[in-house]
N, C-alpha and C positions, 0 to 999 in steps of 0.2 A: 588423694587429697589435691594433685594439681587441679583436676576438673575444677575446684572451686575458683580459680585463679582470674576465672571470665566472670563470676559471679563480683568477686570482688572489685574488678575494675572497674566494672559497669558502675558500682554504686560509689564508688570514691571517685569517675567523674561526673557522679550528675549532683557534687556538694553546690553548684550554682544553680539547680535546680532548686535550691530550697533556702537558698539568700536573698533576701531582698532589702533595699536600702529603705531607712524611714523614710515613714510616707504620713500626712494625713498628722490623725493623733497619735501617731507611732513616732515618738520622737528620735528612738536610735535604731539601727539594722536589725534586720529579724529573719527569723527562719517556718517556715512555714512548711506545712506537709505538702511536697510539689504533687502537683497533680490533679489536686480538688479543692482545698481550700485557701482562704487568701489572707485568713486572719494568723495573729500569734497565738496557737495554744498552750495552755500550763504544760503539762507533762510529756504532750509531744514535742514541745520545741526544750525542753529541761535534756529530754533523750537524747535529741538532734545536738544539742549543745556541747552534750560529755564525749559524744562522739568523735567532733571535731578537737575537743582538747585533750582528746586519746590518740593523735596522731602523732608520727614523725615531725611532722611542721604543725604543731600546734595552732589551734585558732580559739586562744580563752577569752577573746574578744567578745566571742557573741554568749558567752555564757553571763556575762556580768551586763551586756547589751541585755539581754534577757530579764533579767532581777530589775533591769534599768527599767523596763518597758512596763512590769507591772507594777512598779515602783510610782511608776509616775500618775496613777490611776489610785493612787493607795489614798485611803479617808478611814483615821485610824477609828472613827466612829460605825466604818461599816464594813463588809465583807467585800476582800478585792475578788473579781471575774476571775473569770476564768481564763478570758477570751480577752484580748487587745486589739480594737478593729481602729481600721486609718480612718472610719467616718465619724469618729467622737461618739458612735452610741459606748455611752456605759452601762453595761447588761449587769445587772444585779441579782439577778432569778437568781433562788436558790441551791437551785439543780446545777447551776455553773460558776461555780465557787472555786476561788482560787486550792486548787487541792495542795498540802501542805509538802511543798517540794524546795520551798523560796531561801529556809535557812541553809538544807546541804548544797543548791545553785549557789547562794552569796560565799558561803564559807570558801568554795572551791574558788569564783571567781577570784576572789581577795585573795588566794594563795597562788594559782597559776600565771596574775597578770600582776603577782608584787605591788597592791596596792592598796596598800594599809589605810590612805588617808581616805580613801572609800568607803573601804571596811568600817572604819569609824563614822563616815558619814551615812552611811545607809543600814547601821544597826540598829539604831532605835527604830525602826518600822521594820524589820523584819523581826524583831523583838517583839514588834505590835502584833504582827502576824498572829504569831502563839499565843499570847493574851487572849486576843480574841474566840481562835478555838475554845482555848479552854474557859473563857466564859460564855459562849453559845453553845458548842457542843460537845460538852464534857459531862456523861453521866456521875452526879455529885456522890450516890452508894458505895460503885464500883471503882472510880477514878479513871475511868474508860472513854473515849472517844465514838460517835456518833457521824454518819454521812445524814445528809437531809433523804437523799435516796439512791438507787444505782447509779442513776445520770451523773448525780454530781463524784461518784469512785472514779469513773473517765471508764469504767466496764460498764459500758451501757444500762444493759439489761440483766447483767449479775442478778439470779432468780435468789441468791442464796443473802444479798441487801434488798431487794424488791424495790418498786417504784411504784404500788398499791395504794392506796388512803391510810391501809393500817401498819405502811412499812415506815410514812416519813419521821423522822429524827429517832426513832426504835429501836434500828439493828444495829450494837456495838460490834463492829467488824474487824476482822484480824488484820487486813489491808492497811486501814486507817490509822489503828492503833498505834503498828508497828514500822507506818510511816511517822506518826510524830514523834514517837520514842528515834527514830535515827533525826529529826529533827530536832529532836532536844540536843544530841551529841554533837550534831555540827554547831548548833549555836555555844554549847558550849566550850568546842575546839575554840569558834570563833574571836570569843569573850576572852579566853587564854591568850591569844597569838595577839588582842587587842592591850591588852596588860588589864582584862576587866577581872580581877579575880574574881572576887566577891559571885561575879556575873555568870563566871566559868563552874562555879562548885555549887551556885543554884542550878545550872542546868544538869549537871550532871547529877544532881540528885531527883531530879524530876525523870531524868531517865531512867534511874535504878529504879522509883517507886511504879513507873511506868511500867518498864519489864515483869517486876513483881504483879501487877494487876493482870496484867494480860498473862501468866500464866497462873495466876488463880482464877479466874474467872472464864479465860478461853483456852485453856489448856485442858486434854483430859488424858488425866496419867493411863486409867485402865484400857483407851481407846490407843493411844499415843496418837491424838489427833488433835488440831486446831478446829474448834468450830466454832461461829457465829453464833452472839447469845444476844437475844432481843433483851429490852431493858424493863419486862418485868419476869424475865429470868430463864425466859423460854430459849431451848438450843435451838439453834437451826440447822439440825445435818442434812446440808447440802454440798453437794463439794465440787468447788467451783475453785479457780485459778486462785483465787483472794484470801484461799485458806493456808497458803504457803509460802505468805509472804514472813510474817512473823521468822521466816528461817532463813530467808534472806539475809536479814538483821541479825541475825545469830540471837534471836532472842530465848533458844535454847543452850545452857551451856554445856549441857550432857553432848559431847559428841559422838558417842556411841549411840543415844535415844532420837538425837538427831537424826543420824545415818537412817535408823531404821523407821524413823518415820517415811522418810522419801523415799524409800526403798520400796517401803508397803503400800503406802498412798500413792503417790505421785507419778512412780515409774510400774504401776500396776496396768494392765490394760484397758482398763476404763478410764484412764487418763493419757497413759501414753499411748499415742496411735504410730501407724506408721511414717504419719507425715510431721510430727513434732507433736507436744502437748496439748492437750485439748483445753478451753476455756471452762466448759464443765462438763463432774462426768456423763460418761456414757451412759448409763443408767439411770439419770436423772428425769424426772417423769418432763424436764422444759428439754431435755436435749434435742439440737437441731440443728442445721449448718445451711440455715437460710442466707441467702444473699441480701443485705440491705446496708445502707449507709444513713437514710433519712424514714422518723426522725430521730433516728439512734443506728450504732452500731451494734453487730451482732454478737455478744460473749457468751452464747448460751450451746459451746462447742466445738466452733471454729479454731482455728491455731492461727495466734499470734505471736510474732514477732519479740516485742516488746516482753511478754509472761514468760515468753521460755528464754530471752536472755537473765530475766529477773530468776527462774527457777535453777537456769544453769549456773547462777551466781552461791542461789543454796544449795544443788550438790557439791558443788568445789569446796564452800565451804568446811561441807561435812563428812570429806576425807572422800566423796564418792566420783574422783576425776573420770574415770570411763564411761559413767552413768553423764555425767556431764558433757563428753565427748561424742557418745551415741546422741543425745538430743541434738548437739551443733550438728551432725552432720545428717540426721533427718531432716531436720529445718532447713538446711542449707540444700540439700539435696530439692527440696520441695521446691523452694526460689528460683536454683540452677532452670528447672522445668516449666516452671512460670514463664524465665527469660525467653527460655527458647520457644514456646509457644506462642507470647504474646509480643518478645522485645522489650518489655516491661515488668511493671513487678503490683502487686494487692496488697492490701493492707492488712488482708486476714485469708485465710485457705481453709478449705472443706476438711474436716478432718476421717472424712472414709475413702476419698478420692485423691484430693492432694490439690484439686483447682483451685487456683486463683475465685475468689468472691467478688470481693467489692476494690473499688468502684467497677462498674461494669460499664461498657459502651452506652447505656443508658442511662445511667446516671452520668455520665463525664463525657455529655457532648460529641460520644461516637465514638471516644477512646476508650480503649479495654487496659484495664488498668492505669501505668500512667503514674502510682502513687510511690512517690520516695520520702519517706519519712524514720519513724525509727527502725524500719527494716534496712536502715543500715547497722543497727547493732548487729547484724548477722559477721560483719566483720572485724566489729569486736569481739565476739563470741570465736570466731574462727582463729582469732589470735592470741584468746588467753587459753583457748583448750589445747589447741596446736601450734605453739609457738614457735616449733622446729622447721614448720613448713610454711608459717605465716606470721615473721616477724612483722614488728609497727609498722604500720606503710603511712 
């Protein structure tokens, strides 16, 4: 485990690699994925944010800097971006839609920087937030949530959401789902620690009724499998990164049915490779581990970063610590070889080789990789599975 020790450095000194001071229409400090892009993204800079308030020397600064940035973009009449850019465009497309991350960023912010009169002040629009979902894309049958299409999951090309004519607003997804189900919870915490009661025990029952849908509708007991069900009923077995989030959330409470979903699926070999988790399986007729960044990235295989911290968060959950500890140190293993080949680090890896993908020397101006973003979780990850050898740094 010391090997990892260079791995770690490397990317806890390159956190000024991915700060920048407001600029433009960016009114407060932002984080950005160093090495290719230059705007504030939802879910990558959400990542980058818990990262830094997972340290030793905490910095909850930019986590509520973040909730701030889209905050200030927000028209509770319409869908906040995705994207935060300094030139004032406000991009509205529905492919890039604030993905629902904004209550568990405020909750946390408001808890780790002690700032309640905040909390109070920027709850009613994150309050909006939700509303909104669930009166645009909320299947009225099922009680289930809807992406417009892949692009907007932040998994590009996720085969198992599509980005077709006949996928947009269709595929009730497990991803989505069982992200605004952990989104009810925080607003809920929030609503509590605000003295909202009333506030606190509507969400929290929105969550229960939540959980309740998504395992009647995307649950299948005889499969023990999560899968995607289009909204006029059609399943979608495809099995892709996004069907295993639901367990992140713990929205299984069998922990025994738990375990052995992840057991079976997940850490199967068509999902788990040598170099950490694959995006989808192997066996799926889109499987590929093409290199590309524009005009999407690739999730149709590759290993990311970001999915296998999220999966390594549902074996631990589900009593499966070794199974957890093998994928950290595949991953981590993968990065270590990155470094050493390029000095740098990708955003996503091959999952039959272990290379570095994207960005490539052509995409990035002649630099081969380059990109530090939430493949700093990897030191998160290196710290909750092995803590013996990688206290908080």
């Amino acid at each position: 485990m010391e090997k990892y020790r260079e791995l770690v450095s490397f990317l806890l000194d390159r956190h000024s690699d991915i700060i920048r001071p407001g600029v433009g229409a960016i009114p407060y400090p932002y984080l950005i994925p160093g090495g290719f892009y230059t705007q504030q993204w939802d879910w990558d800079a959400y990542f980058m944010a818990n990262h830094l308030c997972n340290r030793r020397d905490p910095k909850p600064q930019y986590l509520k800097y973040w909730a701030d940035n889209f905050l200030s973009i927000f028209d509770p009449n319409e869908d906040t971006p995705a994207c935060v850019r300094a030139d004032q465009k406000v991009i509205r497309h529905p492919s890039l839609i604030l993905k629902p991350f904004l209550a568990r960023g405020a909750a946390r912010a408001m808890k780790d920087n002690h700032d309640f009169d905040w909390g109070r002040e920027v709850f009613p629009k994150v309050e909006s937030t939700l509303i909104r979902w669930e009166k645009v894309r909320c299947d009225e049958p099922t009680g289930l949530f809807f992406w417009y299409d892949s692009m907007m999951s932040g998994a590009d090309n996720n085969p198992a959401v599509g980005d077709g004519p006949e996928d947009i607003n269709q595929v009730l997804s497990c991803d989505v789902n069982a992200y605004i189900y952990a989104e009810y919870l925080a607003l809920s915490e929030m609503a509590e620690l605000l003295g909202y009661k009333d506030k606190a025990e509507l969400y929290q029952k929105k969550a229960e009724t939540l959980k309740a849908n998504i395992l009647k509708y995307l649950y299948h007991e005889d499969e023990n499998m999560f899968w995607n069900r289009r909204r006029d009923g059609q399943v979608v077995r495809r099995n892709a990164f996004s069907n295993y989030i639901p367990l992140t959330y713990g929205i299984i409470d069998d922990k025994e049915k738990g375990s052995a979903l992840l057991k079976d699926h997940l850490m199967d070999r068509r999902m788990l490779s040598r170099y950490g988790i694959r995006s989808l399986s192997q066996d799926d007729p889109d499987y590929n581990n093409e290199c590309m960044i524009v005009p999407y990235s690739n999730w149709q295989g590759p290993v990311w970063v970001v999915a296998n911290y999220l999966h390594t968060v549902a074996l631990s959950r589900y009593g499966l610590q070794e199974e957890a500890r093998e994928v950290t140190k595949r991953v981590a293993d993968t990065l270590l070889k990155d470094l050493h080949n390029c000095g740098s680090l990708h955003e996503n890896y091959c999952a039959e080789c272990g290379g570095g993908l994207a960005p490539n020397a052509d995409m990035n101006k002649g630099r081969e990789g380059g990109f530090v973003s939430w493949n700093l979780l990897i030191v998160d990850m290196l710290e909750a599975n092995f803590p013996e050898t990688f206290p908080k740094a």
